[in-house]
N, C-alpha and C positions, 0 to 999 in steps of 0.2 A: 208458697202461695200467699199473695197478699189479703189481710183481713180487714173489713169494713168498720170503722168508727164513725157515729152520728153524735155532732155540736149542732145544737142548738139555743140559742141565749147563751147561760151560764150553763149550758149541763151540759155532759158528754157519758154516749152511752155506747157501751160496749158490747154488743152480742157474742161475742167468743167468750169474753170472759164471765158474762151476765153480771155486769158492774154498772150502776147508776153515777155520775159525781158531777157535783156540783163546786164549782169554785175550787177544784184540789179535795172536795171532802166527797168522801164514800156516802151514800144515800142508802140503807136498808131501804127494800122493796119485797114483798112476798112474790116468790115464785113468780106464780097464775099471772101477777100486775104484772113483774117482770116481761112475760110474755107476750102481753096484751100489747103492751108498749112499743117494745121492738116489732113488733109485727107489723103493727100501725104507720110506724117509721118509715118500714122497708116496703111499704106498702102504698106512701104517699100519696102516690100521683091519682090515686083514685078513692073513693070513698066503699070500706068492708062492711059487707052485711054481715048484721048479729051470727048469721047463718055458720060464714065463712069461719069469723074468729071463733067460736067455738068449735070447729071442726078442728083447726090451728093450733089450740090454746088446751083445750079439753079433749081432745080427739074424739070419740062416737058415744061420748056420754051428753047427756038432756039435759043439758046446763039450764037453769032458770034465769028467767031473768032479770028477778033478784041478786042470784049469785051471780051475772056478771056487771050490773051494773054497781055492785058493791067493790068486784076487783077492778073495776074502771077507777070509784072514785078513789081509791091505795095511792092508785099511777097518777090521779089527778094530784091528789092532796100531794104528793112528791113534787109534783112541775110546780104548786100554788097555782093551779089551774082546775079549781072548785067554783060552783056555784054560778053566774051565770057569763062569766070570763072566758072560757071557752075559748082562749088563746093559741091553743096547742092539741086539743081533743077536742074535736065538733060531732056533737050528735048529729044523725038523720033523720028525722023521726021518721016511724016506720019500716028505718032500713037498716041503722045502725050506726058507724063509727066514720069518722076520718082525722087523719091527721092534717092539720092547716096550717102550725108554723112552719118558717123556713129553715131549712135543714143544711149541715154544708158536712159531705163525705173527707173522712182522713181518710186514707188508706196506708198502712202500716204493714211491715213484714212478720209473717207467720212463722213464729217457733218452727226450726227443724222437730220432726218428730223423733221420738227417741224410744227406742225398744229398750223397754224397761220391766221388771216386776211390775205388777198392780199397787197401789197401795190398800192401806188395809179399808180405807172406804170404800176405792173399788172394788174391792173382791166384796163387801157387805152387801147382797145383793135387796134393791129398792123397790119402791112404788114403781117400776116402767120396765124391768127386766123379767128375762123368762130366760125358757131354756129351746135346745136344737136337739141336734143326734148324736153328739158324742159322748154323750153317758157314759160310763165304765159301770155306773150302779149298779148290785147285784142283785138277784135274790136272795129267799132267805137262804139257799146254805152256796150262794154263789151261780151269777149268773149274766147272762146279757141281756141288755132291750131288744125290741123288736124293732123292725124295720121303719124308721122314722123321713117318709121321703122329702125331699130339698128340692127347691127352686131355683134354677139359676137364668136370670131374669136375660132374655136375647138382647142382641143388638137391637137401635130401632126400637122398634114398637111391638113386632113380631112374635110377642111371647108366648103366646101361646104355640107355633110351632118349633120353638127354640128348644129342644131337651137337652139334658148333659147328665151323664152318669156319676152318681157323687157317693162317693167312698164313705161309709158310715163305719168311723172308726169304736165304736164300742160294739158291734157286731161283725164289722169284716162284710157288712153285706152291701152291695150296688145296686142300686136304684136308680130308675130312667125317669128322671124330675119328678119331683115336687116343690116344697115349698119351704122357703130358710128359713123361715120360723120367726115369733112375733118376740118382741123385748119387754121389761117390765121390770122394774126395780124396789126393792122394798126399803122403808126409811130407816132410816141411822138409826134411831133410836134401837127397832128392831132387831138392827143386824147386833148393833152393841151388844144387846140384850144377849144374842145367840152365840156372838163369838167369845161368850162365856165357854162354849162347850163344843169348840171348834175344833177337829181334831185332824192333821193333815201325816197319811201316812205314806212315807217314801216306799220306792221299789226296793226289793229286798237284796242284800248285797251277800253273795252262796260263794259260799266257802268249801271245797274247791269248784272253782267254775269248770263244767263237763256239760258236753252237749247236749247230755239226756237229761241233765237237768236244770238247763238251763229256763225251761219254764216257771220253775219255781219264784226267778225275780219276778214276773206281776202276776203269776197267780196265785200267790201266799200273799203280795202285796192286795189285792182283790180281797181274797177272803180276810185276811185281816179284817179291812175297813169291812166288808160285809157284818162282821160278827159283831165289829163296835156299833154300827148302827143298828145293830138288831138291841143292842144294849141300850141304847137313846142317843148317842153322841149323833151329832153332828160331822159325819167326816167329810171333806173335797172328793166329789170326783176322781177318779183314776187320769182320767186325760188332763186333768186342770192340774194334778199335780203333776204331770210327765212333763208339761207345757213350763212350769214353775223349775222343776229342779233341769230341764234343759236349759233353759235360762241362763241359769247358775251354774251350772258346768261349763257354756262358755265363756262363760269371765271368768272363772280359775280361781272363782272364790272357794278358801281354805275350809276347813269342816265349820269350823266358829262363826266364820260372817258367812258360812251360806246357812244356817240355821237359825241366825240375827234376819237377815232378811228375806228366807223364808217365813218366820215368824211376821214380820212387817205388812210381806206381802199379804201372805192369806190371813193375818189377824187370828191364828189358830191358836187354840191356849195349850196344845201339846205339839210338837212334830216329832212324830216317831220313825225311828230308824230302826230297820227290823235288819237283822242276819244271822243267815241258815249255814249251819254245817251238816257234816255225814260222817261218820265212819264204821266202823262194823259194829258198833252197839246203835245202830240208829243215826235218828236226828235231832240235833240242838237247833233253839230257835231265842233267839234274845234280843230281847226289846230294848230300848234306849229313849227317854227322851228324858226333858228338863225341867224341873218342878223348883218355881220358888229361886231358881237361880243356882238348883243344885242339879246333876245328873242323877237320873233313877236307872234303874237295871232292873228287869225281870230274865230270867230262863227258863226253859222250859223242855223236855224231850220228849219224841215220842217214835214211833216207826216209821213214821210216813213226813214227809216235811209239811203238811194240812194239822199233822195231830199233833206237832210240836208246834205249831205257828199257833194252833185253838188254844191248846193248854197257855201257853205264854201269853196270847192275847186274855184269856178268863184273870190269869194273874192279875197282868197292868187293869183292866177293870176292877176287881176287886179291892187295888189299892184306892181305885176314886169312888169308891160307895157304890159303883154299880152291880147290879143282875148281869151276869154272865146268861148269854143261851145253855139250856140246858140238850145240849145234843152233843156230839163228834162227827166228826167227818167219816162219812165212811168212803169205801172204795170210790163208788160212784163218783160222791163229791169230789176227788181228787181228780178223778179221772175229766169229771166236764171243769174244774179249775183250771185245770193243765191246756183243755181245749178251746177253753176261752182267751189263756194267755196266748197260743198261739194264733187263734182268729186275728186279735188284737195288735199281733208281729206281722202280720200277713200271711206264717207258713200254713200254706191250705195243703201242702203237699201232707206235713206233717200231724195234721190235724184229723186226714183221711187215713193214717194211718191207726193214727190213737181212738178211732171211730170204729174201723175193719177189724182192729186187734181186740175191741172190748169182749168180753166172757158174752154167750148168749143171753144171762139176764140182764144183766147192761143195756144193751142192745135196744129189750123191749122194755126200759125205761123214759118214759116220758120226756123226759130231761135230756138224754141224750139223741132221741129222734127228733125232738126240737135243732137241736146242732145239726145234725144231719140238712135238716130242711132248709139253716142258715147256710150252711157248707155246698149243697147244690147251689143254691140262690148265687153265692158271690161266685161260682162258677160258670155262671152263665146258663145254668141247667135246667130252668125256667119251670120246663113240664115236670122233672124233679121235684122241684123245692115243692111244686102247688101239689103233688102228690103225695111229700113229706108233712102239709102243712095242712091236710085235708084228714088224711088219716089222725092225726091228733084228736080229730074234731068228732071221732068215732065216741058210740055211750059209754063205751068202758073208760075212755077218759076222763069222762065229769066228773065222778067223784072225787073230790079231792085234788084237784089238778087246776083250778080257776087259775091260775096263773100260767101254764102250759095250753089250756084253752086260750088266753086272751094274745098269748103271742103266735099262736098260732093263726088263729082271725089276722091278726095284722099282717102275720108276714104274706096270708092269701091278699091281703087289701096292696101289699108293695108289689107282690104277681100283678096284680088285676092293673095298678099304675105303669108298669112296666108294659102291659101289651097296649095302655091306651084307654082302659074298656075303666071311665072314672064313675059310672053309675056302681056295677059292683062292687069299685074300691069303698066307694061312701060305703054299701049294705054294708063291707066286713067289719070296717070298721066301729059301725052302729053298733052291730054284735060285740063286739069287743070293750065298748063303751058300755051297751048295756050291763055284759057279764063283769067287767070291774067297778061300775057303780054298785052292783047290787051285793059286792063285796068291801065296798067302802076304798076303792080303789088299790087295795095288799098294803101293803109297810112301802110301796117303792111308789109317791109321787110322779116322777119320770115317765112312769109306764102310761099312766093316766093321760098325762101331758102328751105323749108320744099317741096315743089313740087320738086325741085332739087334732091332735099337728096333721096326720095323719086326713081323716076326714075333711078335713079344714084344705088340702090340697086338693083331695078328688072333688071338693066343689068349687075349688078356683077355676078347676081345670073344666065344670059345666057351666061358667060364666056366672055362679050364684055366690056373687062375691059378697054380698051383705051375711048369709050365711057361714060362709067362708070365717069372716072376721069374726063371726060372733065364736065359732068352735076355736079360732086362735088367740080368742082373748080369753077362753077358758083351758088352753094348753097353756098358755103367757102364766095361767094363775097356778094351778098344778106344776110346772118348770120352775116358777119361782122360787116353789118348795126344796128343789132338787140342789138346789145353791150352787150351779156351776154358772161362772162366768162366761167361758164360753161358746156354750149354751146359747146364753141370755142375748148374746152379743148375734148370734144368728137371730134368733128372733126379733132381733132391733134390725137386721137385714132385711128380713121377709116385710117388714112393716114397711120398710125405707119403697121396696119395691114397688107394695099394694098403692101406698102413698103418692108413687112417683104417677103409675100407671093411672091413677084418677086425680092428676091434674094437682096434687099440690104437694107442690116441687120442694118450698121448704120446710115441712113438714119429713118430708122424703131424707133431704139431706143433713137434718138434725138426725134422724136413726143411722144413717150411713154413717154419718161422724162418732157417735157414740160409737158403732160397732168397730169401726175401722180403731179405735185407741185402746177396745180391749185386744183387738185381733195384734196389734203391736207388741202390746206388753206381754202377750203370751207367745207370740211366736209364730201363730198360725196363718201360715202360708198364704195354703190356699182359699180359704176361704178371706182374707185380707184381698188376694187379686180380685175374688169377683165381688167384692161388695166396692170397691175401687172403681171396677168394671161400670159398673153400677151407678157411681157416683159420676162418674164422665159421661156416660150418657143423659141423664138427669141434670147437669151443667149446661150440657150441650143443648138441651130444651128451656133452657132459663138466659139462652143464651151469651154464655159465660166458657169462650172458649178457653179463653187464656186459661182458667179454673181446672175446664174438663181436663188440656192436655197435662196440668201438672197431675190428674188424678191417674191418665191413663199410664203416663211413664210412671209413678210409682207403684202402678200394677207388675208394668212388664216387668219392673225390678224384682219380682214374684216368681218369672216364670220360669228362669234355670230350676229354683226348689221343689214345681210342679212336676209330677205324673201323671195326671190327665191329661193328654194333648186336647181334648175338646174345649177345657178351659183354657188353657194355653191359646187356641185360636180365637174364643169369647173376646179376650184382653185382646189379640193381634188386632181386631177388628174393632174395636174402642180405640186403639191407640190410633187405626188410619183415621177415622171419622175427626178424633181431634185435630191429629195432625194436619189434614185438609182445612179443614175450618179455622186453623192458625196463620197456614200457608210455607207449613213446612214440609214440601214436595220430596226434598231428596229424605227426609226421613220416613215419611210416605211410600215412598219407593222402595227402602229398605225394610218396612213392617211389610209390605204387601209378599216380598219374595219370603218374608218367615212366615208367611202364611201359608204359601203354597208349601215352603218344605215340612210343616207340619201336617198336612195330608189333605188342603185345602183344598177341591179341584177348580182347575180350571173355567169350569162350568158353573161352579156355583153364583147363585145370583147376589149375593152379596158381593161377592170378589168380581164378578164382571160390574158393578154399579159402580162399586171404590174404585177400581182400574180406569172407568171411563170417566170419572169425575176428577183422577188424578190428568189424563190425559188431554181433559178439557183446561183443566186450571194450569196446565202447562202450556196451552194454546197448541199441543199436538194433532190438530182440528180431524188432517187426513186418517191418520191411526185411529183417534178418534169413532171416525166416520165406517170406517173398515169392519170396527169392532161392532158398533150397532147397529152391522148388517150382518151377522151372527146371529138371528131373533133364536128364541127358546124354541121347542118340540110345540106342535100344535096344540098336545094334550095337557100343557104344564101349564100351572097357575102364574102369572106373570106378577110383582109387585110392582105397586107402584113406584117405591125410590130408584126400580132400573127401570121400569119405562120411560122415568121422567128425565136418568140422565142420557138413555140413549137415544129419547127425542132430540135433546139438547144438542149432543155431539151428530146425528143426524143434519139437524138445521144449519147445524155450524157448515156442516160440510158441501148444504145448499142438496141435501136428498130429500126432499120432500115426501116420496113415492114411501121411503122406508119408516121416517116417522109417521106416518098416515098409519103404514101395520102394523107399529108397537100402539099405536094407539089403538086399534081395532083387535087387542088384545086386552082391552078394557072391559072387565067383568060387570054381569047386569046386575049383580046386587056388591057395589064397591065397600070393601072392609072400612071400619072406622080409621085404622092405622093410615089405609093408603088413600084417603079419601081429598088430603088436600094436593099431594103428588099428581091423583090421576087431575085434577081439576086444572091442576098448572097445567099439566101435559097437554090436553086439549085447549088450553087457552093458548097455548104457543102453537100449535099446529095451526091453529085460528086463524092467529096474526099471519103467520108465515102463508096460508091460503088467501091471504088478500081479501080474508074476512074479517076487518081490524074490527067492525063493533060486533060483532059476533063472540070475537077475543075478550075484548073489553067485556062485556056481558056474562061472561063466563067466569073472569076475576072478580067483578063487582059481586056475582051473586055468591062467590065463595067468600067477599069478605063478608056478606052481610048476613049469611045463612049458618055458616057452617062455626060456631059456638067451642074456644078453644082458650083454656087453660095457658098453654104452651107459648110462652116468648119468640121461641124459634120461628113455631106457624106461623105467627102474628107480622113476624117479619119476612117472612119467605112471602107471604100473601102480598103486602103493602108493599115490598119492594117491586113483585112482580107487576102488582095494578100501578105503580110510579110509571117505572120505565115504560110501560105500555100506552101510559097519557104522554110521556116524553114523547114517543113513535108518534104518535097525533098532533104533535108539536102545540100541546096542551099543558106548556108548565107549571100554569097556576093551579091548574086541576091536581096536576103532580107533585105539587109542594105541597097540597092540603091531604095529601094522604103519606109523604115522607115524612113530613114536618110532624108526627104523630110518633115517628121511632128515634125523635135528637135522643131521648135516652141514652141509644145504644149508641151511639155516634162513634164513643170513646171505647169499645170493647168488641165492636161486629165490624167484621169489615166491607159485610154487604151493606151496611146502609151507611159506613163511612163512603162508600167507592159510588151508589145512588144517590147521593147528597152532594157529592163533589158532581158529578155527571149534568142535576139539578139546577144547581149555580153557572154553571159554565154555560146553560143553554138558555137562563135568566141573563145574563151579562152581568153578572154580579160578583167582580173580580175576589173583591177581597175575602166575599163568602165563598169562592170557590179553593180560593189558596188553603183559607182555614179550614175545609176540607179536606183538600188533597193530604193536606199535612197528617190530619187524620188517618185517613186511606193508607199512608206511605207508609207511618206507625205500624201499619196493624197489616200490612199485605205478607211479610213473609217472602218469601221467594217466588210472589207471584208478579207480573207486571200492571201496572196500571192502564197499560195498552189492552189488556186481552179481558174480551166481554166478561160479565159474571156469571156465574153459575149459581142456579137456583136449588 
């Protein structure tokens, strides 16, 4: 995908790389200025209120304006555009900023991305990183998070009806939407500071491998780390190192350089390599890692492979000065270790065994009917789990159990998400927030962060999106603690989302980008496809096809390695929308049928909209026409992107009778999402009713009324109100409102293919060639013959 450079005078400025240079020479710039700058740049054509850039720059912190007009004059004193020269940064007074010099675009090819390790900065997590749901962090004697739910942001605009069930790998449990959670990074210095005492421990390597105990590799790998941070170390995540040492296993690095660049990666000052044997006197458990450039050894035995794993771990702490926990593992612990490792594998078969088989006091251990209530939950067992998760909540609990209370609140609050019902999801969560604050939140960060995350979706989901933000810049701070990368990198998703959804788009696609390059380097899939997903639609409104389809095909490249087919459909459904707005039909064609065989119906109104936009942009007029006499059930809510394209392909077909009742399927109170759709919609039935100023009046008031962030609108509107002064044989009329998108000229191909149409009806030959040329660039497999689609 190609990336943007701005020269201007002697300087050139690089947003990808955040590089100022003047003359060949590099320019220091702070941050904040950096940002300021480039914004302003990309910003040009119009002059940014204080408002904006500090929303852009600073995100929802009350920047004074002091503090910005001190990071203004940084960028000024940079250009030598101080004092009252005002060359290149022009004040407004009372409004704000704009940028006045002339600017001239490089555009340069973008590094293939490359699946790599983190380095050790990136894994240092900063001032703008948080965390998600894949924790592996324990409790104190070994344990799982509670149900942390995930957003995954729809097609379109649609989000709030879009759900998808997203696999919460440090619990095994499934949750029917929420929210991906916000980003937040903490500064180098810090992270230095910490990756003093960074300690990353691998999955345990069991000597002989047998299937009964084969849980042992990550739930001795678990309690390990559990018992070092109960010590004070700092250890990674369980998924972040799965994510790290899988890595390394496909490249076939040797014991030496995967232990070098484990070390590189995670910045960790130990990597320990743990391995468990058995035989009739018990179990051996011996630790390994590298000190000073020399290998250290501890061993340890005990009965159980938990009480050789403790003892050996107490060891290797003792050699660094630290406090060992004073406790052992007893049964129990073993037994919810074991059940956690297999949550963690997926075996729920196995899990329901090690559950049914436990001794009756087990049983009525807190600990273990927490599992229970996770184990219904990823079941599907809905009324289960909330029965599982309720009875915790009983008096005999409190005592001593604030931690079995606060997961149990949540997992009631991921039920309550689950059926839809997000006023009780907020109460449980409250409860749950209240009862870990008034315990200083336990030894595990995460949990805290995860009640956050938590509330923070059940009010996305009642439209109390300022609330929303403020509980997920307080999980963002709590996550940070938790020091997983990938994590953080959701939460740079969920931001990217919120971001996208209230209009500012680069904002949005600075956290998609950040997330999408940790999502690389660790591996992870899925959640790489939908923050991808994400990214092309958010292109697609900045309108920036060419962009969106590179982001949507390096989704689909995701989708063989997925197991959620509703994800898998998310991506299908991104990739048609680009591929249409490119004008690459026979691929089009080919994403629509992987739709349907992924269990897409027929019926649905997203796939009858894409089929009939494919059909029109084929000039398929009659099929077309056929299909948008198909209207939906009288009782069904209609949107507006399919009423708008089966007016279209209606008109086309010269049915007037039919577009008249998708229109009259127009709802009396129209969603914000479909509000510029349904407006089109009726302004064409208009014209086609040989009510042209009636038409006309309907586009005018939508440009002048309806208040829109979005490139895309801005051009669907103005091309619309064009072509409908062209119909009145009103050129000049319609050059004063094309003439307003030459921008996109070179990247849309609606207003390359309305600009050519423009010229031709002006007699203005050679403005029209230099058009068409435009148009021909950017059509794809479409023809220049066949009308355009709005």
């Amino acid at each position: 995908m190609p990336q943007t450079r701005y020269r201007f005078g002697e300087f050139e400025l690089d947003p990808a790389s955040r590089e100022l240079w003047r003359g060949g020479e590099r320019i220091a710039l702070p941050p904040k200025s950096f940002e300021c700058l480039a914004y302003l740049v990309a910003h040009r054509d119009r002059a940014v209120g204080r408002d904006e850039l500090i929303s852009a720059v600073w995100g929802r912190v009350d920047a004074s304006d002091t503090l910005v007009a001190q990071t203004l004059l940084r960028a000024r004193k940079a250009l030598d555009d101080t004092g009252d020269r005002q060359a290149m940064i022009r004040t407004v007074p009372r409004f704000g900023y704009r940028w006045v010099a002339a600017v001239q675009e490089i555009h340069v090819a973008a590094p293939a991305p490359v699946l790599e390790a983190p380095s050790a900065e990136a894994l240092a997590p900063s001032a703008e990183t948080a965390s998600g749901t894949h924790s592996d962090d324990n409790l104190a004697e070994g344990g799982s998070l509670p149900p942390a739910p995930l957003l995954l942001p729809p097609p379109r605009r649609r989000w709030r009806r879009w759900m998808l069930l997203a696999a919460l790998a440090g619990l095994g449990l499934v949750v029917a939407v929420g929210l991906w959670q916000w980003q937040a990074r903490r500064s180098p210095a810090v992270a230095a500071k910490q990756g003093q005492d960074i300690a990353l421990v691998l999955p345990v390597r069991v000597v002989p491998t047998e299937a009964e105990t084969s849980w042992v590799r990550l739930g001795a790998m678990d309690y390990i780390a559990s018992r070092a941070r109960r010590a004070g170390l700092r250890v990674l995540p369980s998924d972040q190192t799965l994510h790290l040492n899988a890595l390394l296993e496909q490249a076939g690095a040797d014991d030496g350089e995967a232990r070098q660049r484990l070390r590189e990666s995670s910045d960790a000052r130990w990597i320990v390599s743990p391995v468990a044997s058995h035989d009739a006197r018990g179990w051996r458990v011996r630790l390994q890692w590298n000190e000073a450039g020399q290998d250290r050894v501890v061993e340890a035995r005990g009965n159980t492979p938990l009480a050789a794993a403790a003892a050996a771990t107490d060891a290797w702490l003792g050699r660094e000065g630290r406090h060992a926990p004073q406790d052992v593992p007893t049964a129990l612990t073993e037994r919810v270790q074991q059940i956690d490792a297999e949550l963690t594998a997926g075996q729920l078969a196995t899990v329901r065994r090690l559950i049914e088989q436990a001794p009756a006091e087990q049983r009525r251990e807190p600990r273990l009917r927490v599992r229970e209530g996770q184990l219904a939950y990823r079941s599907g067992q809905i009324e289960q789990a909330e029965r599982s998760f309720q009875a915790l909540l009983a008096p005999v609990t409190a005592a001593g159990e604030t931690d079995v209370r606060a997961h149990a609140l949540m997992g009631l609050g991921a039920v309550d998400i689950r059926r839809g019902d997000f006023a009780q999801a907020q109460a449980h969560y409250s409860q749950a927030l209240d009862l870990l604050q008034a315990q200083g939140g336990l030894d595990d960060p995460a949990l805290l962060g995860n009640a956050y995350n938590g509330r923070g979706v059940a009010q996305v989901q009642q439209g109390r999106v300022e609330e929303a933000v403020h509980d997920l810049g307080l999980a963002r701070i709590a996550m940070q603690r938790s020091g997983d990368l990938v994590e953080a990198a959701m939460v740079g998703t969920n931001l990217g989302i919120i971001e996208s959804r209230r209009g500012h788009y680069p904002q949005a696609l600075q956290e998609f980008d950040r997330a999408i390059t940790t999502y690389e380097r660790f591996g992870v899939r899925d959640y790489l496809a939908a923050t991808l997903a994400s990214r092309s639609d958010t292109q697609l409104q900045l309108a920036q096809p060419a962009a969106a389809l590179a982001s949507a095909e390096q989704a689909a490249r995701q989708v063989g390695a997925l197991e959620d087919p509703a994800l898998a459909i998310r991506v299908g459904i991104s990739c048609v929308q680009a591929q249409l707005r490119t004008g690459a039909l026979d691929a089009a064609q080919r994403s629509l049928g992987q739709l349907k065989a992924a269990g897409l119906s027929d019926d649905a109104p997203v796939l009858r909209e894409l089929t009939l936009r494919l059909l029109l942009a084929r000039d398929r007029r009659d099929e077309a026409a056929a299909l948008a006499r198909r209207l939906p059930p009288k009782d069904a809510t209609v949107e507006g992107a399919l009423a708008l394209a089966a007016i279209q392909a209606a008109l086309r077909g010269n049915d007037l009778a039919t577009a008249r009742q998708w229109l009259a399927r127009m709802p009396a109170d129209i969603p914000s999402e479909s509000a510029v759709s349904w407006q089109l919609a009726r302004g064409l039935v208009a014209q086609r009713d040989r009510d042209r100023d009636h038409a006309l009046q309907e586009i005018e008031r939508l440009a002048g009324t309806l208040g829109t962030d979005s490139p895309d609108e801005r051009i669907r509107i103005a091309v619309a109100l064009g072509l409908m002064r062209l119909d009145r044989d009103e050129p000049q009329q319609a050059a004063a409102v094309l003439g307003e998108l030459d921008a996109y000229a070179d990247s849309d191909y609606r207003v390359a293919w309305s600009t050519m149409t423009l010229y031709r009806m002006l007699g203005d030959a050679a403005q029209a060639e230099r058009a068409r040329a435009q148009a021909e660039a950017l059509r794809g497999e479409r023809k220049l013959a066949t009308p355009l689609v709005l």
